[in-house]
Biopython code that builds the backbone (N, CA, C, O; Angstrom):
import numpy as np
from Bio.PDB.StructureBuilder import StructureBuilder

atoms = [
    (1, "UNK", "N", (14.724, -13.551, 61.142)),
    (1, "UNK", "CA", (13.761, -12.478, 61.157)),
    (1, "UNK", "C", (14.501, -11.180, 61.474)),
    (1, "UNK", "O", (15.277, -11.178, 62.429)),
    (2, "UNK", "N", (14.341, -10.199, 60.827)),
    (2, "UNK", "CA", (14.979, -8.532, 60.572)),
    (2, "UNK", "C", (13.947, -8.307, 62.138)),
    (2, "UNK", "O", (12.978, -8.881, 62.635)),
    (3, "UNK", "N", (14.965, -6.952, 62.551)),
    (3, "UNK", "CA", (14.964, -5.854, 63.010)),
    (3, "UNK", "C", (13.959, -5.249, 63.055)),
    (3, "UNK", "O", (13.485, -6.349, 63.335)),
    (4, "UNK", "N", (12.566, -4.143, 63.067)),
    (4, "UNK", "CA", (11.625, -3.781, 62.787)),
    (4, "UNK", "C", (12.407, -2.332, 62.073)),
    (4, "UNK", "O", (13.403, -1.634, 62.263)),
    (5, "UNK", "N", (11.745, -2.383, 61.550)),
    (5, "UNK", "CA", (12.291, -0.646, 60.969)),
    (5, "UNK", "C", (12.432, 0.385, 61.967)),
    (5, "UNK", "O", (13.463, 1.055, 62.025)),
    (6, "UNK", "N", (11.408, 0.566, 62.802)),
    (6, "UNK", "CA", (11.078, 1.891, 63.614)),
    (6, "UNK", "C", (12.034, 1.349, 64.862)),
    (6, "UNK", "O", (11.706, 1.809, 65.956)),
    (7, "UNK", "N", (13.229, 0.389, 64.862)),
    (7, "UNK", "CA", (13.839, 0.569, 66.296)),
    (7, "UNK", "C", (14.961, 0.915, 65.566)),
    (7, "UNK", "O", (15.405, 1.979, 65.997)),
    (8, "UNK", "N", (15.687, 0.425, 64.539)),
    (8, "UNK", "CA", (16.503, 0.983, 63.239)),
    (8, "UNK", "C", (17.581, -0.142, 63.848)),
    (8, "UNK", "O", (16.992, -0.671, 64.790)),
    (9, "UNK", "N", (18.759, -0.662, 63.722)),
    (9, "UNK", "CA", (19.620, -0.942, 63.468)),
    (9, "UNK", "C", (20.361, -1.342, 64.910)),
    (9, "UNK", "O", (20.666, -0.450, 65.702)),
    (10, "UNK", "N", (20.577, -2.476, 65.138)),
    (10, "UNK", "CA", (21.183, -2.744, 66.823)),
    (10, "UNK", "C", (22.917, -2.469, 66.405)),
    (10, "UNK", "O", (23.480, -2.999, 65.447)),
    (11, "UNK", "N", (23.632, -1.399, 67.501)),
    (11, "UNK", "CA", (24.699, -1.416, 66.994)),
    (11, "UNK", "C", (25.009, -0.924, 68.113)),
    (11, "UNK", "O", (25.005, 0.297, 68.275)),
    (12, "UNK", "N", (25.546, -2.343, 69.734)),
    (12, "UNK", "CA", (26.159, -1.886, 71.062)),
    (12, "UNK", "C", (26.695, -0.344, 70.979)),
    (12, "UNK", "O", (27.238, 0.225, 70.032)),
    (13, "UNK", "N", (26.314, 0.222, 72.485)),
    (13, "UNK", "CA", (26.492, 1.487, 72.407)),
    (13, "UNK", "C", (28.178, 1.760, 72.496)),
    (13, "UNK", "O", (28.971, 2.585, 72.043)),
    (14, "UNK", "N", (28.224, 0.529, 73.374)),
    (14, "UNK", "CA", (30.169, 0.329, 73.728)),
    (14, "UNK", "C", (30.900, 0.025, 72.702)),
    (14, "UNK", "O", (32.080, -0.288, 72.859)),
    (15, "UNK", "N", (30.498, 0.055, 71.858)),
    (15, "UNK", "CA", (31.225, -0.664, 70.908)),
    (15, "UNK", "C", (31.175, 0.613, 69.727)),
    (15, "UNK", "O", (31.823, 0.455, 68.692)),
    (16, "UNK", "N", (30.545, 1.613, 69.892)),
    (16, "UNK", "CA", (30.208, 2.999, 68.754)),
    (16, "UNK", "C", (30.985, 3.721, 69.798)),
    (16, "UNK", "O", (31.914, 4.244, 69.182)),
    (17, "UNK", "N", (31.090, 4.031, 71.108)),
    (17, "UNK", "CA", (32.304, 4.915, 72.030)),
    (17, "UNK", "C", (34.152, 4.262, 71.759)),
    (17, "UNK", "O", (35.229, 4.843, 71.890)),
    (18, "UNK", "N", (33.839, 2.976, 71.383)),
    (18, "UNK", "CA", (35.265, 2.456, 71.062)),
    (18, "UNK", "C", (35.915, 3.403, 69.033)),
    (18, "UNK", "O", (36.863, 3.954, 68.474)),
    (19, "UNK", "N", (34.884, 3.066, 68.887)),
    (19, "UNK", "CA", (35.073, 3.247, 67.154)),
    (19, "UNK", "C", (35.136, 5.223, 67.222)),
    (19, "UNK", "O", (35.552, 5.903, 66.284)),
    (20, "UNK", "N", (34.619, 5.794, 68.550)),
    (20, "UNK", "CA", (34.900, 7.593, 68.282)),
    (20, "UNK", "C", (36.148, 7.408, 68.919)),
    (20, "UNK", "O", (36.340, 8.617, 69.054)),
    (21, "UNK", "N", (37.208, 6.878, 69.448)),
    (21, "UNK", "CA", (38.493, 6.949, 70.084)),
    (21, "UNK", "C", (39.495, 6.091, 69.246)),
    (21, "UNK", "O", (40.611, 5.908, 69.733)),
    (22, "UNK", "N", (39.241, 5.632, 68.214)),
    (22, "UNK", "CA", (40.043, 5.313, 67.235)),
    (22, "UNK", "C", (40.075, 5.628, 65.830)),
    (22, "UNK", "O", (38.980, 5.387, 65.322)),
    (23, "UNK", "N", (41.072, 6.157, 64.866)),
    (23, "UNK", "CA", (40.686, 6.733, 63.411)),
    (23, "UNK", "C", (40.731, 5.675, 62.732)),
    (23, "UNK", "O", (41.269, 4.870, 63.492)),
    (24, "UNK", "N", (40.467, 5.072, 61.612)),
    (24, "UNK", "CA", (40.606, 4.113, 60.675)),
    (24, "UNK", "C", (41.807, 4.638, 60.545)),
    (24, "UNK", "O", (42.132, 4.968, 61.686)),
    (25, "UNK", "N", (42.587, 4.885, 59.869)),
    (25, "UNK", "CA", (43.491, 4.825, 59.487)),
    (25, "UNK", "C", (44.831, 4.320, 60.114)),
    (25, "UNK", "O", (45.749, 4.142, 59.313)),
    (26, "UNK", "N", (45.155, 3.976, 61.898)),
    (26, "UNK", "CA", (45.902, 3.948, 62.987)),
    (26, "UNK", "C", (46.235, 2.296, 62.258)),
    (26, "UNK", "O", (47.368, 1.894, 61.994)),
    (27, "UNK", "N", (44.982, 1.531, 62.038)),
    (27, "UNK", "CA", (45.408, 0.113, 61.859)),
    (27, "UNK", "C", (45.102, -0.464, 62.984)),
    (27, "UNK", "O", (45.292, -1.654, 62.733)),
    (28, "UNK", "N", (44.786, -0.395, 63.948)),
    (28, "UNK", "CA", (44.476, -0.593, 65.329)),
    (28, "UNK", "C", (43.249, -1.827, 65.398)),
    (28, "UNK", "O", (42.255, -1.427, 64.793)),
    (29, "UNK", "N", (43.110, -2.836, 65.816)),
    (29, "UNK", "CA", (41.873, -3.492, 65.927)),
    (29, "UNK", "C", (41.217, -3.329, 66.974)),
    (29, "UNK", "O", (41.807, -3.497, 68.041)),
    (30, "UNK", "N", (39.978, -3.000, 66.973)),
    (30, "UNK", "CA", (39.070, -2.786, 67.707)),
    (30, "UNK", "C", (38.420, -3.926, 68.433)),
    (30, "UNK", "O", (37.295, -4.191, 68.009)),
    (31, "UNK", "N", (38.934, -4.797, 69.606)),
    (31, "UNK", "CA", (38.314, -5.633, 70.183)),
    (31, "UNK", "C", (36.496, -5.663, 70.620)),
    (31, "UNK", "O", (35.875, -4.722, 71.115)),
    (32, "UNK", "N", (36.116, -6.608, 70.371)),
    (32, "UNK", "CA", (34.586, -6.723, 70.744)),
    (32, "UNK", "C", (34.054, -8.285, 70.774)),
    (32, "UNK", "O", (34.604, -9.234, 70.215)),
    (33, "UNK", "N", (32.759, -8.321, 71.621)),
    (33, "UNK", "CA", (32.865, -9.347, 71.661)),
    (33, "UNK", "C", (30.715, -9.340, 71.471)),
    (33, "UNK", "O", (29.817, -10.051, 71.922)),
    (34, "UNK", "N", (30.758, -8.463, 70.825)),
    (34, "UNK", "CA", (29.383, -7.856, 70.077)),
    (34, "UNK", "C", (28.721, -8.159, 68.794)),
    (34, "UNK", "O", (28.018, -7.333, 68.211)),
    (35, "UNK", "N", (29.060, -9.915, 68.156)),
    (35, "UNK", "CA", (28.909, -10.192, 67.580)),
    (35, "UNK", "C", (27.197, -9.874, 66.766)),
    (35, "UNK", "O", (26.932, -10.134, 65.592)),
    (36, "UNK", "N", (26.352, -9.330, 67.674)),
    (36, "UNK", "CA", (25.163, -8.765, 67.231)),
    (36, "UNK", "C", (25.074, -7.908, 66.889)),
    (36, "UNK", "O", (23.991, -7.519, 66.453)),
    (37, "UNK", "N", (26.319, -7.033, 66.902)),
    (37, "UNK", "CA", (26.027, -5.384, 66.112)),
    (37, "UNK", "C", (25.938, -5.244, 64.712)),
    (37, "UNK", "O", (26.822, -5.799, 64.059)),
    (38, "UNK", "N", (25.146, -4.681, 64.168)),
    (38, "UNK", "CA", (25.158, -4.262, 62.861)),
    (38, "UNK", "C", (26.315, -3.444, 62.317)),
    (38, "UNK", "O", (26.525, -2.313, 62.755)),
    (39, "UNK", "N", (27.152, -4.048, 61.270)),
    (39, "UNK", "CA", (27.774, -3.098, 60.340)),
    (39, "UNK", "C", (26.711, -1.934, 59.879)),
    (39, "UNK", "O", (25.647, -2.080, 59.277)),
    (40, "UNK", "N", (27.349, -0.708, 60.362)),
    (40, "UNK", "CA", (26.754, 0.622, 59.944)),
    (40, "UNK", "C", (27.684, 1.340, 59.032)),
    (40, "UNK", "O", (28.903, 1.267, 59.184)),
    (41, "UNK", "N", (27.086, 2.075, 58.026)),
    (41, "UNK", "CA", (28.416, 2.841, 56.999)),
    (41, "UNK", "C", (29.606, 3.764, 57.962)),
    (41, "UNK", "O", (30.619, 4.228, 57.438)),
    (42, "UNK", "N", (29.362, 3.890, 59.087)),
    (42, "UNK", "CA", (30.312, 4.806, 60.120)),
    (42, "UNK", "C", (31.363, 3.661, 60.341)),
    (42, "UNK", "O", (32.321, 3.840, 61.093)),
    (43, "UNK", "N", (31.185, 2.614, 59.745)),
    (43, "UNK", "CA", (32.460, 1.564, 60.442)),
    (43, "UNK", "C", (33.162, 1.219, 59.486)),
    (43, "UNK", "O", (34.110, 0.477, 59.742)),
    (44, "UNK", "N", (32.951, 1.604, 58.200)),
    (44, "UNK", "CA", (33.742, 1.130, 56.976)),
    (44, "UNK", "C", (35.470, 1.570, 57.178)),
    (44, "UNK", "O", (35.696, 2.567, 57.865)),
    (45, "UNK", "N", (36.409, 0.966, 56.694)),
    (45, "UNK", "CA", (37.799, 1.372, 56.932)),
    (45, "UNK", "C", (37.881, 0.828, 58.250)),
    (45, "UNK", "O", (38.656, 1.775, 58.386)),
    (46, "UNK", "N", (37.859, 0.253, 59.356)),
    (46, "UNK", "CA", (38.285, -0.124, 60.525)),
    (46, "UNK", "C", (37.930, -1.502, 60.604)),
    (46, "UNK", "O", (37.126, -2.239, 60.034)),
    (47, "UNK", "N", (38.824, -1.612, 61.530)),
    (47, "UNK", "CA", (39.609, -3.516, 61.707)),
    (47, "UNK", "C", (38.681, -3.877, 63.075)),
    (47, "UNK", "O", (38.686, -3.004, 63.943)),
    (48, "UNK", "N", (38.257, -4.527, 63.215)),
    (48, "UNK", "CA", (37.750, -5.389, 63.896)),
    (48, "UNK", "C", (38.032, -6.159, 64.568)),
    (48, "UNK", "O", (38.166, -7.137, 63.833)),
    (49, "UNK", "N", (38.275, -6.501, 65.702)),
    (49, "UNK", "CA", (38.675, -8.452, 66.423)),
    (49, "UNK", "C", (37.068, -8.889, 67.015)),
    (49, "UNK", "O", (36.424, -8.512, 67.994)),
    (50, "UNK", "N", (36.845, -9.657, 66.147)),
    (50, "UNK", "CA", (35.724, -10.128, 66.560)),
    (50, "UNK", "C", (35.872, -11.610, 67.136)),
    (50, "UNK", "O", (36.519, -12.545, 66.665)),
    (51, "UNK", "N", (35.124, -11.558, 68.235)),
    (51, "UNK", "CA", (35.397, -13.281, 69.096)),
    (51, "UNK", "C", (34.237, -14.114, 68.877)),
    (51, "UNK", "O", (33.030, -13.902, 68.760)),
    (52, "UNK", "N", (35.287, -15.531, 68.853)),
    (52, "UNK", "CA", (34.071, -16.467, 68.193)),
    (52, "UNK", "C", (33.925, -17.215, 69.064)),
    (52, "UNK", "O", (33.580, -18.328, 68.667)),
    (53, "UNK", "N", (34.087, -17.071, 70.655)),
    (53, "UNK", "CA", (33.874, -17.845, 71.593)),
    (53, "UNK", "C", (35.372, -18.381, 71.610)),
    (53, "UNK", "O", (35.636, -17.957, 72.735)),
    (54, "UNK", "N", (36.365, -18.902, 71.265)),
    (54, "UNK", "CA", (37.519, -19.121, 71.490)),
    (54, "UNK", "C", (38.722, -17.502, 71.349)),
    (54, "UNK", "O", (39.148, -16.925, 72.349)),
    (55, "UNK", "N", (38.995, -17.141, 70.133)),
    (55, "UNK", "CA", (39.791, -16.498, 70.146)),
    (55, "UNK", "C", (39.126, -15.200, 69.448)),
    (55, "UNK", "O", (37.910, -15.366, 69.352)),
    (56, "UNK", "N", (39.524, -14.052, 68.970)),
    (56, "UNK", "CA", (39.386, -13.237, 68.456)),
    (56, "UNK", "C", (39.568, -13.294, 66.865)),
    (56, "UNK", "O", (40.112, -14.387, 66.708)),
    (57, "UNK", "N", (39.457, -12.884, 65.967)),
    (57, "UNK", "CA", (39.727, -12.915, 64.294)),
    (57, "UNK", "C", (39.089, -11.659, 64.046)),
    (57, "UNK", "O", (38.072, -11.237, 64.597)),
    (58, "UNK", "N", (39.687, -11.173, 63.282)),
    (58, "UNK", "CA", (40.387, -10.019, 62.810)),
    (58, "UNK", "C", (39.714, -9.751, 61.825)),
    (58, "UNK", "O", (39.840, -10.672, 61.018)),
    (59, "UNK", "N", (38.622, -8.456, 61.204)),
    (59, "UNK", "CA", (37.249, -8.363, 60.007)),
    (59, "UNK", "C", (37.922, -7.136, 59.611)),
    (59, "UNK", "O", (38.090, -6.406, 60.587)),
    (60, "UNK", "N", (38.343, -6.677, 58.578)),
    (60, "UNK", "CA", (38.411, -5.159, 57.943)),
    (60, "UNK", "C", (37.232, -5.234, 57.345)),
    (60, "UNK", "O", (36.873, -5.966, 56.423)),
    (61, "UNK", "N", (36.318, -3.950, 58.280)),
    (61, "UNK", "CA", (35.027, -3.599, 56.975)),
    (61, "UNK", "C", (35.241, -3.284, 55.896)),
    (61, "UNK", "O", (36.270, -2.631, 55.723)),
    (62, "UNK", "N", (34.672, -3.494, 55.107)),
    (62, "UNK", "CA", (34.771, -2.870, 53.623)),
    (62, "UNK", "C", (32.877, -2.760, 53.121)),
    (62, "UNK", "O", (31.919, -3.499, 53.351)),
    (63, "UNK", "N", (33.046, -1.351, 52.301)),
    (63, "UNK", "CA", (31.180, -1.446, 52.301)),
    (63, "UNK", "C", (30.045, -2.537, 51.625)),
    (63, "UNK", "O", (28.821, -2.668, 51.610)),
    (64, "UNK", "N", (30.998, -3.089, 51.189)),
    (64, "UNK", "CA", (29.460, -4.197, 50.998)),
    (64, "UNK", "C", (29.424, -5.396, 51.762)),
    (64, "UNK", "O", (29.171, -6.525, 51.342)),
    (65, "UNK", "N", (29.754, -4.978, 53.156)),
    (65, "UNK", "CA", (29.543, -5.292, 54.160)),
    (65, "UNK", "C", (28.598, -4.650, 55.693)),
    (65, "UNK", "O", (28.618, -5.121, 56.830)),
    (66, "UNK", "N", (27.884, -3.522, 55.204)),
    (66, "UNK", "CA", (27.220, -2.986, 55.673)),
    (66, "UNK", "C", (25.947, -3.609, 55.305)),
    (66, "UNK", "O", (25.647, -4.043, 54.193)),
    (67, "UNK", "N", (25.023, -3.602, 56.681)),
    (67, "UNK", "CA", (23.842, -3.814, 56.522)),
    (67, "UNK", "C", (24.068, -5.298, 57.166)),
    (67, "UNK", "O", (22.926, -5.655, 57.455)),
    (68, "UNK", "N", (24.978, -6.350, 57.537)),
    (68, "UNK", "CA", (25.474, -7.405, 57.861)),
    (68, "UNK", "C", (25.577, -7.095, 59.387)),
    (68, "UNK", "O", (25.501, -5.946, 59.822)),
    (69, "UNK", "N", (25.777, -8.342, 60.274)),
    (69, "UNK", "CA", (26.639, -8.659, 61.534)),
    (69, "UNK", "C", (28.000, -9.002, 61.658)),
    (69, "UNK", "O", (28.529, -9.857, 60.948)),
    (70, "UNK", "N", (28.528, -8.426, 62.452)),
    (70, "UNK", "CA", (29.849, -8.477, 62.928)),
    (70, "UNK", "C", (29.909, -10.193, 63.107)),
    (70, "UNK", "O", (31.044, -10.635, 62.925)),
    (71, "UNK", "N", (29.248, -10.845, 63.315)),
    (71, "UNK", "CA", (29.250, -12.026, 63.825)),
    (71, "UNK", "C", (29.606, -13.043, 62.499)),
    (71, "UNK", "O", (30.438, -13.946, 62.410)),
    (72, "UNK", "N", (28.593, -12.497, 61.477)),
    (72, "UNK", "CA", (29.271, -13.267, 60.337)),
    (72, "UNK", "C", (30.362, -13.307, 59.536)),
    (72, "UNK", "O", (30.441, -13.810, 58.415)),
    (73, "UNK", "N", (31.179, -12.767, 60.148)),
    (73, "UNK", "CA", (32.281, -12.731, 59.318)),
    (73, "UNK", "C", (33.378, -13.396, 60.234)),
    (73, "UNK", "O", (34.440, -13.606, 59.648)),
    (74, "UNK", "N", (33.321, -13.796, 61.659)),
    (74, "UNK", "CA", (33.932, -14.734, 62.506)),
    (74, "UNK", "C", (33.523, -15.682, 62.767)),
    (74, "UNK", "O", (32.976, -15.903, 63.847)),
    (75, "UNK", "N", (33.707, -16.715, 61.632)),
    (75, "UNK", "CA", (33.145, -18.055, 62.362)),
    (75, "UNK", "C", (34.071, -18.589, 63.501)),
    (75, "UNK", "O", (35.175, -18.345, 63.990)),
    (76, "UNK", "N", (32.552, -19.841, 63.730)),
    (76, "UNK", "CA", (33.284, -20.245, 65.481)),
    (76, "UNK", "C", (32.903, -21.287, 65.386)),
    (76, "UNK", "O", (32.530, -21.826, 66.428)),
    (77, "UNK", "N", (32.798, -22.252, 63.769)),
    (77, "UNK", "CA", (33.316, -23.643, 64.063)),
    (77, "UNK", "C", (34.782, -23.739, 62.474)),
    (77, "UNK", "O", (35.032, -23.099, 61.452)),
    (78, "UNK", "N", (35.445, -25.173, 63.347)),
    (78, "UNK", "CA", (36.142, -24.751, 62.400)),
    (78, "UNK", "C", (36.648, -26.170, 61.927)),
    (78, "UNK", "O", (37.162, -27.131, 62.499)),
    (79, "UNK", "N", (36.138, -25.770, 60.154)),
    (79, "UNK", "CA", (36.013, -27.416, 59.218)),
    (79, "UNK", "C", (37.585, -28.161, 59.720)),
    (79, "UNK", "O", (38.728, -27.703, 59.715)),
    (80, "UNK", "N", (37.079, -29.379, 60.098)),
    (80, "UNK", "CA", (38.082, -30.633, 59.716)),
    (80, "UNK", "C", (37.811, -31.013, 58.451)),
    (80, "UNK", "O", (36.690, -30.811, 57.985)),
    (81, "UNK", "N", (38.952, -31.707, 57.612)),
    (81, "UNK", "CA", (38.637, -32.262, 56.859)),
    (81, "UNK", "C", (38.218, -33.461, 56.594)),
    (81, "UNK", "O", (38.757, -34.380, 57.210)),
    (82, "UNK", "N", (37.177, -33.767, 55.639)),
    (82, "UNK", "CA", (36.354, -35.473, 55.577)),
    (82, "UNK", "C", (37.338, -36.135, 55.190)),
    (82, "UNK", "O", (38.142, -35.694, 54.369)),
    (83, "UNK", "N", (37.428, -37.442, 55.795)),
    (83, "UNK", "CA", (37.871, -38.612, 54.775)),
    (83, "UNK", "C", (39.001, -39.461, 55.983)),
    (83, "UNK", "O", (39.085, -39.187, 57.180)),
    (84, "UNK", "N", (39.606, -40.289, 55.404)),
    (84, "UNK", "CA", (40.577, -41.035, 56.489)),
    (84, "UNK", "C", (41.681, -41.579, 56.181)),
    (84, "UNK", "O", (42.509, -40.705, 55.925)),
    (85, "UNK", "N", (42.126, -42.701, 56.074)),
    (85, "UNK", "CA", (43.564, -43.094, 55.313)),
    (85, "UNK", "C", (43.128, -42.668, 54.358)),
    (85, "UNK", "O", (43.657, -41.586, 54.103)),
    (86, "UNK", "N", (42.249, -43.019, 53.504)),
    (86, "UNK", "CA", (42.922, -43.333, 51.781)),
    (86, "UNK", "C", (42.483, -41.699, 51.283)),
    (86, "UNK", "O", (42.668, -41.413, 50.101)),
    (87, "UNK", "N", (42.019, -40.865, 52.033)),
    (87, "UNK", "CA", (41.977, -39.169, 51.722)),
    (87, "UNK", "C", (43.652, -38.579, 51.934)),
    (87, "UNK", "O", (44.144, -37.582, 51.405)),
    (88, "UNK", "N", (44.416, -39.704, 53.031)),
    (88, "UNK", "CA", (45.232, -39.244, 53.632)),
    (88, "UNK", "C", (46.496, -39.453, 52.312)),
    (88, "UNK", "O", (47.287, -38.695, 51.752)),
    (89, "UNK", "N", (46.196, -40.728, 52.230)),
    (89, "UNK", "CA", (47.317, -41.524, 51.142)),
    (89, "UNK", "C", (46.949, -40.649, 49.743)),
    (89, "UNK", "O", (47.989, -40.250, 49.218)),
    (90, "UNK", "N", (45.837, -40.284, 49.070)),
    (90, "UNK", "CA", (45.337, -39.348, 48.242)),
    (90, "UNK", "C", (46.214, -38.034, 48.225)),
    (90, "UNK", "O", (46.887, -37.886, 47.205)),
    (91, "UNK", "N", (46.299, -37.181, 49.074)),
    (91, "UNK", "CA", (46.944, -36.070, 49.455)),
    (91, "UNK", "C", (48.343, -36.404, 49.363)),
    (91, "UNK", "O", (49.011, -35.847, 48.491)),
    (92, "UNK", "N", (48.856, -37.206, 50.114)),
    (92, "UNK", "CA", (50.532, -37.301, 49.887)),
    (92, "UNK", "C", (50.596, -37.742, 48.600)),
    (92, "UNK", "O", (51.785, -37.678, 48.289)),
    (93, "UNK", "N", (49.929, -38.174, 47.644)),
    (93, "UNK", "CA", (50.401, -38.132, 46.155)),
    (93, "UNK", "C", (50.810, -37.005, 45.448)),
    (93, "UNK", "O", (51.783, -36.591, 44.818)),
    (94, "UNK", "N", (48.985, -36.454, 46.010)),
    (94, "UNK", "CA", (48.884, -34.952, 45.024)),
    (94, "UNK", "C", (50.433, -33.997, 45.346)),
    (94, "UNK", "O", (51.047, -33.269, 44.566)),
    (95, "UNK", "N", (50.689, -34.288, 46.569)),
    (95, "UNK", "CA", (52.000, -33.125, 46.973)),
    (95, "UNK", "C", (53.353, -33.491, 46.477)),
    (95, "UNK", "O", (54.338, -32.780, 46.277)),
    (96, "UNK", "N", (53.096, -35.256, 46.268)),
    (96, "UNK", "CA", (54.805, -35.396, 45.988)),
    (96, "UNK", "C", (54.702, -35.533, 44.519)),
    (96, "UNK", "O", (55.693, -35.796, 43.838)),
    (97, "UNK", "N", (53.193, -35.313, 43.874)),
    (97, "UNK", "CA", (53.986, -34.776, 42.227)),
    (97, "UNK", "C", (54.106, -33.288, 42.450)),
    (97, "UNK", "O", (55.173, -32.789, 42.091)),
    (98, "UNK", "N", (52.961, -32.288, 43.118)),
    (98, "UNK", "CA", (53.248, -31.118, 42.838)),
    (98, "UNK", "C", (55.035, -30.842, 43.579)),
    (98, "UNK", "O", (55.467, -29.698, 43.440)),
    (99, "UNK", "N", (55.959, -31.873, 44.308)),
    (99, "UNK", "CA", (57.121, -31.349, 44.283)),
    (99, "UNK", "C", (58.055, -31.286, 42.735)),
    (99, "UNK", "O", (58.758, -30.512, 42.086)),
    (100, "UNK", "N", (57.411, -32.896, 42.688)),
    (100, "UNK", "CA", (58.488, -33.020, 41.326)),
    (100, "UNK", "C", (58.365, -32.408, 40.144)),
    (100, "UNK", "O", (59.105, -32.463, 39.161)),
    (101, "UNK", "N", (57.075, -31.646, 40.368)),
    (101, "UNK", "CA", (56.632, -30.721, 38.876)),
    (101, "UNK", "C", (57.506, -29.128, 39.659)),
    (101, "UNK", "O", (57.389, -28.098, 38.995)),
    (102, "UNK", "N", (58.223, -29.053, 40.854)),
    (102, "UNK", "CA", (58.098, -27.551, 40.822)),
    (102, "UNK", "C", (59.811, -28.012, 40.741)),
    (102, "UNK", "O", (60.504, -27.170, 40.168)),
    (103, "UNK", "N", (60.671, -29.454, 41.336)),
    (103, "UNK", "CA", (61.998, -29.451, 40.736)),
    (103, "UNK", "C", (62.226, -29.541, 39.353)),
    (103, "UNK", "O", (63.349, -29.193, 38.987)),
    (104, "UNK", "N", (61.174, -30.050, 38.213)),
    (104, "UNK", "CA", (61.763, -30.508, 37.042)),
    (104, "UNK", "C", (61.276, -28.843, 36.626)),
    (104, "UNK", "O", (61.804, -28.739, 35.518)),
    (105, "UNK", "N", (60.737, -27.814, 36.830)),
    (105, "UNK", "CA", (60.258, -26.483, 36.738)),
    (105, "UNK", "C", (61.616, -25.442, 36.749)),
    (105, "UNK", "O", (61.959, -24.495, 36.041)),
    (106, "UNK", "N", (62.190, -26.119, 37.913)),
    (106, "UNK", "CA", (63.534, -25.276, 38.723)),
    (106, "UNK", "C", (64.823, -26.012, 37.491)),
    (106, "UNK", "O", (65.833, -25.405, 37.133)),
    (107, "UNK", "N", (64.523, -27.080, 37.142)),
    (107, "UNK", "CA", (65.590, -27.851, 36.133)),
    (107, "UNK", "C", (66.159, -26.641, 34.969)),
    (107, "UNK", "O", (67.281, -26.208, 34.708)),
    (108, "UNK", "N", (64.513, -26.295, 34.329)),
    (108, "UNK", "CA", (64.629, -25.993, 33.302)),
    (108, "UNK", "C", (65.017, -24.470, 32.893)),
    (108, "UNK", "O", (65.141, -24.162, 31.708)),
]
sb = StructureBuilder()
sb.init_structure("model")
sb.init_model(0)
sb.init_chain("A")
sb.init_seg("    ")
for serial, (resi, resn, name, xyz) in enumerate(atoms, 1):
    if name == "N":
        sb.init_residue(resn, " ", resi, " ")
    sb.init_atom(name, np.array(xyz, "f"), 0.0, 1.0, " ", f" {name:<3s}", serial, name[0])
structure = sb.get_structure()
């Protein structure tokens, strides 16, 4: 469920005093841990460390990312892959042809 119109846009106040003391352009990431703020067009060009409950990860806005949360763009689970031996035995195939296709590659 959205925002109501008439409160406009949640975007921590600490976190808009961090973004007037840094230029986009420095490269600098902006730590936060404000995963509820709204991307606003004032944040486009600047780097982000957004925390996903473990570590921080790193968002360059770009604008069609406005109108979004900071939050979605740091996930905070993180896929294992399905399967068990025979996914396992599967995989060491696929890699030991893609070697021998990149020596008989280097042959030629």
């Amino acid at each position: 469920m959205s925002r109501s119109l008439k409160k406009g846009p949640f975007v921590d106040p600490k976190l808009l005093e961090k973004i007037a003391k840094v230029k986009p352009e420095s490269g600098e990431a902006i730590k936060t841990w404000s995963r509820a703020s709204e991307i606003a067009p004032e944040m486009v060009g600047y780097i982000f460390a957004v925390h996903n409950g473990k570590t921080f990860i790193e968002v360059r806005v770009v604008e069609e990312m406005v109108g979004h949360r900071l939050g979605e763009f740091s996930l905070t689970r993180k896929f294992v892959r399905h399967g068990g031996k025979i996914q396992k035995d599967l995989e060491l195939k696929a890699a030991d042809t893609q070697k021998k296709q990149a020596v008989a590659a280097k042959k030629k």
